[in-house]
BAKE-48414 format. One record per residue (C-alpha): residue number from 1; residue in three letters; chain; x, y, z. Coordinates in steps of 0.001 Angstrom, whole numbers, plus 500000, padded with zeros to 6 digits. Layout:
residues N
<atom NUM, "ala", "A", <X, Y, Z>>;
...
***
This chain:
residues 260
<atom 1, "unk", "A", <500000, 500000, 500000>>;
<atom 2, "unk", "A", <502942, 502223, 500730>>;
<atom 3, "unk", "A", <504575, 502242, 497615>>;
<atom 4, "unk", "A", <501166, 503666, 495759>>;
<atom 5, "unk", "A", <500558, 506251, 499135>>;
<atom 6, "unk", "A", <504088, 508320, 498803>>;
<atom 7, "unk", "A", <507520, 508002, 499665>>;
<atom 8, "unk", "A", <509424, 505888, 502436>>;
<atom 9, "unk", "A", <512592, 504881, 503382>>;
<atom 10, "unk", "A", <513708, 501432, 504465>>;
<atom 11, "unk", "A", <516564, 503045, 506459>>;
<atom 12, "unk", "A", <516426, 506429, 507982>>;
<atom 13, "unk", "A", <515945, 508418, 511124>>;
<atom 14, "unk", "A", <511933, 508396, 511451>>;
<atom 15, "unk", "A", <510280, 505108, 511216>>;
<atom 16, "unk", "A", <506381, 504816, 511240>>;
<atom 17, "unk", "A", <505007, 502723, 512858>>;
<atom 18, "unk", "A", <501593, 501382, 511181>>;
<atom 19, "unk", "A", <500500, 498623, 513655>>;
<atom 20, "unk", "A", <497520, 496560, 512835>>;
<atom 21, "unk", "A", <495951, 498881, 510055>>;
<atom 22, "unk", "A", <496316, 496770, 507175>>;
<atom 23, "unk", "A", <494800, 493785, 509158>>;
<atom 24, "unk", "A", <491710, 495920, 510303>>;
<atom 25, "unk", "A", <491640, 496970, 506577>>;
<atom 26, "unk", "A", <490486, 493269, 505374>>;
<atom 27, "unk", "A", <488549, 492286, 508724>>;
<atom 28, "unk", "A", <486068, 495066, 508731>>;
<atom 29, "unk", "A", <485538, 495664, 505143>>;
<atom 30, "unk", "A", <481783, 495132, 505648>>;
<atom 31, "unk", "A", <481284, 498187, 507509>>;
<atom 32, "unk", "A", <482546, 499965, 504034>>;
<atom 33, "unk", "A", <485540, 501478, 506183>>;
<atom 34, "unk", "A", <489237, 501218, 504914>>;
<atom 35, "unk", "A", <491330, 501527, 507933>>;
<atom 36, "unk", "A", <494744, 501891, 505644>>;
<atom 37, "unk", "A", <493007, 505112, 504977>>;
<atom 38, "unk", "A", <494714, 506001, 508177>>;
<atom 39, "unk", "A", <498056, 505449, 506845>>;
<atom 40, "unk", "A", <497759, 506450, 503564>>;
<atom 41, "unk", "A", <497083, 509494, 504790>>;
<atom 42, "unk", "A", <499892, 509851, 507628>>;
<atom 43, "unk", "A", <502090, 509291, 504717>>;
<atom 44, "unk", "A", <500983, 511722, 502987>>;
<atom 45, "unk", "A", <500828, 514430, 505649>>;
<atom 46, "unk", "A", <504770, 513334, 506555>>;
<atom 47, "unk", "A", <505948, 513260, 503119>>;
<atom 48, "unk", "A", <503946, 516977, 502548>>;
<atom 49, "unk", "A", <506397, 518073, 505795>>;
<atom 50, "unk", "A", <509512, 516756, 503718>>;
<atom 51, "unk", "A", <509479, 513646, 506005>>;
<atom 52, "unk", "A", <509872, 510057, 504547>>;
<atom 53, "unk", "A", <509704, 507617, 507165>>;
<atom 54, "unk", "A", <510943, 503567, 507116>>;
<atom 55, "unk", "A", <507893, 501607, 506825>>;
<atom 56, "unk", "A", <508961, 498164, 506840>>;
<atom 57, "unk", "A", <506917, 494754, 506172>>;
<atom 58, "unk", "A", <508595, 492940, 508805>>;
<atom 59, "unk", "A", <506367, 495057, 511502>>;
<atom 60, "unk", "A", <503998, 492870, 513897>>;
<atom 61, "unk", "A", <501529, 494119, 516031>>;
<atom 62, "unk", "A", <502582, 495479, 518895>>;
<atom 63, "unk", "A", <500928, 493440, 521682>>;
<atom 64, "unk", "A", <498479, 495936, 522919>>;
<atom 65, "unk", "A", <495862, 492908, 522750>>;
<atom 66, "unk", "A", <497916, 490304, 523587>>;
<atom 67, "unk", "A", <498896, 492181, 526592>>;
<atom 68, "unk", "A", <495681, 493525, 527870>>;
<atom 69, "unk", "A", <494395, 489824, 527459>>;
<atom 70, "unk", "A", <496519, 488130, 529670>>;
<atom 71, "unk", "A", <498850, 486507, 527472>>;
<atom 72, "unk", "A", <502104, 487839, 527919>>;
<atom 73, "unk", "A", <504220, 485187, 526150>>;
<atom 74, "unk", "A", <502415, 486478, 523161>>;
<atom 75, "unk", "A", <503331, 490379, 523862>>;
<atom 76, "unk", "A", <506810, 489482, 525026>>;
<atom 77, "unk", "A", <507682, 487753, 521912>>;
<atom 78, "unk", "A", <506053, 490570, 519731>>;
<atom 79, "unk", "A", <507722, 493405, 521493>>;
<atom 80, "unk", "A", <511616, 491677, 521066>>;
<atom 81, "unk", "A", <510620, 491278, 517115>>;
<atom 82, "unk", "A", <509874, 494820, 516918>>;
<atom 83, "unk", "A", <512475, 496150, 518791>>;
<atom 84, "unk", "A", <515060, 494241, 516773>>;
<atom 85, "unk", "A", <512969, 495336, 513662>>;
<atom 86, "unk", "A", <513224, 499148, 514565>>;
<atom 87, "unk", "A", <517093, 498992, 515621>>;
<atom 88, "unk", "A", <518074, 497610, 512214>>;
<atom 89, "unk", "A", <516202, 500309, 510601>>;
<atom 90, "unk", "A", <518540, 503548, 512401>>;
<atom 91, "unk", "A", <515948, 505202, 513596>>;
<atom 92, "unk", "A", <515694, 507813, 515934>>;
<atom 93, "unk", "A", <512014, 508529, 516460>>;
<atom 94, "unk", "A", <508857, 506517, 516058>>;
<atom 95, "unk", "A", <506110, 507634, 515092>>;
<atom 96, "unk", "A", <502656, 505921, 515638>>;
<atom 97, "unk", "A", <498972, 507000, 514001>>;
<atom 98, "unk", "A", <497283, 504565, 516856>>;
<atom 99, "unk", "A", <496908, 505341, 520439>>;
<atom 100, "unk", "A", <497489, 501976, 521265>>;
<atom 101, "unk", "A", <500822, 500914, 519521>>;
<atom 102, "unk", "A", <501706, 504307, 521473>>;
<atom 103, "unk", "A", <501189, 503937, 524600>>;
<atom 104, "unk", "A", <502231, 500335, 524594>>;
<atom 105, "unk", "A", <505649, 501286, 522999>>;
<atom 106, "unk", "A", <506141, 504456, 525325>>;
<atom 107, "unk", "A", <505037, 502505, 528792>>;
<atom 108, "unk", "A", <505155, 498553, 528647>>;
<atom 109, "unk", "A", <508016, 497451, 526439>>;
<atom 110, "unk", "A", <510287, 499789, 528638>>;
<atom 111, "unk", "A", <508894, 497700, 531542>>;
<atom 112, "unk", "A", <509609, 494284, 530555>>;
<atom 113, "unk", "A", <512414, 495333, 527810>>;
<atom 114, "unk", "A", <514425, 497744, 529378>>;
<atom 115, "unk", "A", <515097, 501757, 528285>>;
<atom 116, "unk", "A", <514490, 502322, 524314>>;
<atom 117, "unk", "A", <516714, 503134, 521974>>;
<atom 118, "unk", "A", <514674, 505910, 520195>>;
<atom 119, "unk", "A", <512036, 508628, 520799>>;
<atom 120, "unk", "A", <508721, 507343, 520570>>;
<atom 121, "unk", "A", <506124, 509861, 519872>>;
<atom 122, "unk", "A", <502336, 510180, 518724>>;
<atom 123, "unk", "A", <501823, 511866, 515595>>;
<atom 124, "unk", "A", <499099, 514145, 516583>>;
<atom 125, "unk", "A", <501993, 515446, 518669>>;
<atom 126, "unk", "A", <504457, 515198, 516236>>;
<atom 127, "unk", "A", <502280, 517633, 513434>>;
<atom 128, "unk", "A", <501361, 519955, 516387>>;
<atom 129, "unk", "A", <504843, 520836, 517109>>;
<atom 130, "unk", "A", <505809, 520955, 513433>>;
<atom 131, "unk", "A", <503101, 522348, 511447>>;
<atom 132, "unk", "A", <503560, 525843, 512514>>;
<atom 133, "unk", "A", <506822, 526345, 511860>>;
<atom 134, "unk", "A", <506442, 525039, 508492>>;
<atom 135, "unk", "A", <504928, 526018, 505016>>;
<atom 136, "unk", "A", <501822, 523691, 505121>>;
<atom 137, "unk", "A", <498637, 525498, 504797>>;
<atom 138, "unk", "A", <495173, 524527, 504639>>;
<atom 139, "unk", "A", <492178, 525408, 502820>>;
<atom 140, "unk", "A", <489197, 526488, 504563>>;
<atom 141, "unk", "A", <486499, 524681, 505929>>;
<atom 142, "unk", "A", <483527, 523542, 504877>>;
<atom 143, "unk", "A", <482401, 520678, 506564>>;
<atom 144, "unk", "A", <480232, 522821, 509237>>;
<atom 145, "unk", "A", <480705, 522211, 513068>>;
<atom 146, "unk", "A", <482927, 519200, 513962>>;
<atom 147, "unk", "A", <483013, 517339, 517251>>;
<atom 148, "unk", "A", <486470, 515124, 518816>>;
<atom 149, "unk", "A", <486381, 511952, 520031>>;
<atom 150, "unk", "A", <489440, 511820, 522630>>;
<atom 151, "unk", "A", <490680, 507849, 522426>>;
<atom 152, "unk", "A", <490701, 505931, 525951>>;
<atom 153, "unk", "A", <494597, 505412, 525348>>;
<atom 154, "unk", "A", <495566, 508716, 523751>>;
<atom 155, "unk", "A", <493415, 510961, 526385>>;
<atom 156, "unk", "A", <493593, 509094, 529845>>;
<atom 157, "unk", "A", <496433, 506934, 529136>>;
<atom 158, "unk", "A", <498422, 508856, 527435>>;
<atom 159, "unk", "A", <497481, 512744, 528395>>;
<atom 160, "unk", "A", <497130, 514119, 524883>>;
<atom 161, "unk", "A", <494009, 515980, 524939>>;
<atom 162, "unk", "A", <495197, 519592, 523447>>;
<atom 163, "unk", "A", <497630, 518387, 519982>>;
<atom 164, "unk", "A", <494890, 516915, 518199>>;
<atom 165, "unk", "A", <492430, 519928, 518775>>;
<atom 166, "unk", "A", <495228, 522247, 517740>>;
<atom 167, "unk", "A", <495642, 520159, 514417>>;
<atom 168, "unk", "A", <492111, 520568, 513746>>;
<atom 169, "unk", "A", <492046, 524565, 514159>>;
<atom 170, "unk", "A", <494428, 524884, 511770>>;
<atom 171, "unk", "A", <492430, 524584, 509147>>;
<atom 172, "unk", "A", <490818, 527972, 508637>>;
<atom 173, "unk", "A", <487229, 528777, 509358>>;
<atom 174, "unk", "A", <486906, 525417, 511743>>;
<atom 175, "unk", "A", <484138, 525290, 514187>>;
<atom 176, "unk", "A", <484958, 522674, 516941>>;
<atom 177, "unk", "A", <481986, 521554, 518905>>;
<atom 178, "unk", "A", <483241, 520103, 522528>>;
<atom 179, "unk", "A", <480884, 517208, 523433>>;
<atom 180, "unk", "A", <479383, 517409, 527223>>;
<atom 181, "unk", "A", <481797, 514622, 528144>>;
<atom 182, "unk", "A", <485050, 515537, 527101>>;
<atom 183, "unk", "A", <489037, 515401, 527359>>;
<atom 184, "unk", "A", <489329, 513158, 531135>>;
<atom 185, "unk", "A", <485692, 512775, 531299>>;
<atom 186, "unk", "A", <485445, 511449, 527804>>;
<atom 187, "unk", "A", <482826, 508395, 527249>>;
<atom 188, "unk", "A", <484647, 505605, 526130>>;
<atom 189, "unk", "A", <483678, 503720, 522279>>;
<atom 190, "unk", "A", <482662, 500841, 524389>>;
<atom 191, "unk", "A", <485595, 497847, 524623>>;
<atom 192, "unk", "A", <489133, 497420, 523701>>;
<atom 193, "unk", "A", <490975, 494286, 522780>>;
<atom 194, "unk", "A", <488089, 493112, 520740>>;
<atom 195, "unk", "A", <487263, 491197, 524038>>;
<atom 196, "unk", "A", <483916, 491495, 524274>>;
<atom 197, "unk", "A", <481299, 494137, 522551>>;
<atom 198, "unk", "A", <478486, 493480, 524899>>;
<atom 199, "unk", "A", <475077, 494851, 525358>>;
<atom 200, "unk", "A", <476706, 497242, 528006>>;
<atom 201, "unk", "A", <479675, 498311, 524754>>;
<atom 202, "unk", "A", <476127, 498674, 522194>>;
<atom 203, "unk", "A", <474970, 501406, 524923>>;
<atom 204, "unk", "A", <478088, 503117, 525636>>;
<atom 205, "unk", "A", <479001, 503930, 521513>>;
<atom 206, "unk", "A", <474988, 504814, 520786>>;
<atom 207, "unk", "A", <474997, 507213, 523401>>;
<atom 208, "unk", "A", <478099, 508922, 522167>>;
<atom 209, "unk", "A", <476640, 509169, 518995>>;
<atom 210, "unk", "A", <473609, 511042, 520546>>;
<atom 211, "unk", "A", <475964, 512709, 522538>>;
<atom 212, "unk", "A", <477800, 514196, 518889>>;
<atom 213, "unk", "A", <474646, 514589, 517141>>;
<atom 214, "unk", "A", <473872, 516894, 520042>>;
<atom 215, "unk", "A", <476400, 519201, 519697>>;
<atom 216, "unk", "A", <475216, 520000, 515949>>;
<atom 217, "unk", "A", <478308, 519030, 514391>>;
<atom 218, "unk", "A", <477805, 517241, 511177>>;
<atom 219, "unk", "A", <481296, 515245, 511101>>;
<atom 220, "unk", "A", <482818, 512884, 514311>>;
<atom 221, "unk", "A", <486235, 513018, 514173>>;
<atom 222, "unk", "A", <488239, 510375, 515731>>;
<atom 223, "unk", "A", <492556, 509781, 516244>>;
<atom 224, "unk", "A", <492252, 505777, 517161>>;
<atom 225, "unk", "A", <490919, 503295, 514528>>;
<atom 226, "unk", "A", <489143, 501471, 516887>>;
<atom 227, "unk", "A", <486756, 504394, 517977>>;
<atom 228, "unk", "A", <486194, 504589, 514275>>;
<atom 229, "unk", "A", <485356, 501025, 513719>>;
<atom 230, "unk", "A", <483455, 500646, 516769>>;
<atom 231, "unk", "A", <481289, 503946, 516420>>;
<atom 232, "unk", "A", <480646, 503355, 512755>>;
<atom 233, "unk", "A", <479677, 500062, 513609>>;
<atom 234, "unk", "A", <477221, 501257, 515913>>;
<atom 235, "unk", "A", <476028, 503758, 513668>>;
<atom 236, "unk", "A", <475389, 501680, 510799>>;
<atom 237, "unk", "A", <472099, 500239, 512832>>;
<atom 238, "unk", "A", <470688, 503814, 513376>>;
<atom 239, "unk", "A", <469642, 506784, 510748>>;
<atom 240, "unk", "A", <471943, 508847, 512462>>;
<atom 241, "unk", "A", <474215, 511092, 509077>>;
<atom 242, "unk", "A", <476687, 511691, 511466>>;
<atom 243, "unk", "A", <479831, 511721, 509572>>;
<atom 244, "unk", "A", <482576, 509266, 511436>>;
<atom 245, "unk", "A", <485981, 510201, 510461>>;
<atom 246, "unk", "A", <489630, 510096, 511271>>;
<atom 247, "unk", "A", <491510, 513427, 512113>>;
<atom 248, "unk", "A", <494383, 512218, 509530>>;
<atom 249, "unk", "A", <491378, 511900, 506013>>;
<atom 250, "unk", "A", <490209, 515701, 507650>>;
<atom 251, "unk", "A", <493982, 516818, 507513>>;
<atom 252, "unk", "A", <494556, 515433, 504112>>;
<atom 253, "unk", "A", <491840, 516967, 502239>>;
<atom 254, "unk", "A", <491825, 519961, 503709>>;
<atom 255, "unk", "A", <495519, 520507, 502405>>;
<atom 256, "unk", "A", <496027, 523488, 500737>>;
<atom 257, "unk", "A", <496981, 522011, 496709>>;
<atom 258, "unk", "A", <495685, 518327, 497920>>;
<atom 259, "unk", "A", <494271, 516083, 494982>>;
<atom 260, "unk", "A", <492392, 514453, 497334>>;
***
């Protein structure tokens, strides 16, 4: 997918790290979402900042589920692979598009691997603190109001609340809707580690939907493909037009010169 999305590197000083993005792509092609989208796009917004990361096919997942299920054989073996993975590679910094391959990176393979070699960082942090400096620019809105979904792992694990909002408002004329739950208090998209989605998970991601719909915005935007699978999921069984997408497509096409 990489080779048609822009330009990469198998060696270099960024590396980006995809995670499970190109398995979600074939597992939840049903609900008419392409999860690569999500990549395809990162590329394209790194590549537009003069950046051309490694992306390399020898990746694995990074035990987030593995982990959070229990099995830590699994994770342990996982984590070494991609640690060996990113070393031969030179990077410096990794960069990740998913909350989880983040947060597991940044706080459990120093635990049971020992002090990383390189910077790990998200990329919603990463464009925040490079955008303005550069010569991106973006062409006005006009998509109406937009809500923000803050990700379990990205907001409470991690502490990134403010980088993704600042993405969005710099796109001219953008009218960011806050949610009545939002930031620490955010309502969770309903399960994680594809352990269960229960009656209880059902609940949780149609009343965030009501919860957006509320605010008046017309588009959802999300920064973890699992809120974005799980809430479109949800919302396919409603008439809600609530437009679920991910802050990286909103980015993209809003670039000032983008084809998209």
């Amino acid at each position: 997918w990489a080779k048609e999305a822009g330009r990469f590197r198998e060696t270099g000083d960024y590396f980006y790290f995809v995670g499970c993005l190109p398995y979600f792509d074939v597992t939840f092609r049903y609900l008419n979402l392409s999860p690569l989208d999500t990549a395809r796009n990162v590329l394209l917004l790194l590549n537009t900042m003069g950046v051309e990361p490694v992306i390399s096919n020898e990746e694995r997942c990074c035990g987030h589920d593995a982990f959070w299920s229990g099995n830590e054989a699994v994770f342990l073996e996982l984590a070494r692979q991609n640690l060996e993975m990113i070393k031969a590679s030179g990077a410096k910094t990794v960069i990740f598009s998913c909350p989880e391959g983040y947060v597991t990176f940044r706080d459990e393979y120093p635990k049971h691997l020992g002090e990383l070699p390189f910077e790990v960082i998200h990329i919603t942090e990463f464009l925040a603190r490079k955008l303005p400096a550069s010569e991106i620019s973006f062409q006005p809105s006009t998509n109406g109001a937009i809500t923000y979904q803050d990700p379990c792992r990205l907001g409470r694990k991690a502490g990134i609340y403010e980088a993704p909002r600042e993405l969005l408002k710099q796109i001219p004329g953008t009218r960011l809707t806050e949610m009545a739950r939002n930031r620490e208090n955010a309502l969770c998209c309903g399960t994680s580690a594809w352990m269960e989605c229960s009656g209880c998970s059902k609940t949780m991601q149609s009343e965030r939907l009501e919860e957006a719909a509320q605010t008046g915005a017309t588009t959802l935007i999300t920064a973890c493909p699992k809120c974005q699978i799980h809430l479109t999921c949800a919302q396919s069984n409603t008439d809600s037009e609530l437009k679920v997408t991910d802050i990286y497509a909103y980015l993209s096409h809003s670039l000032r010169g983008s084809a998209l």
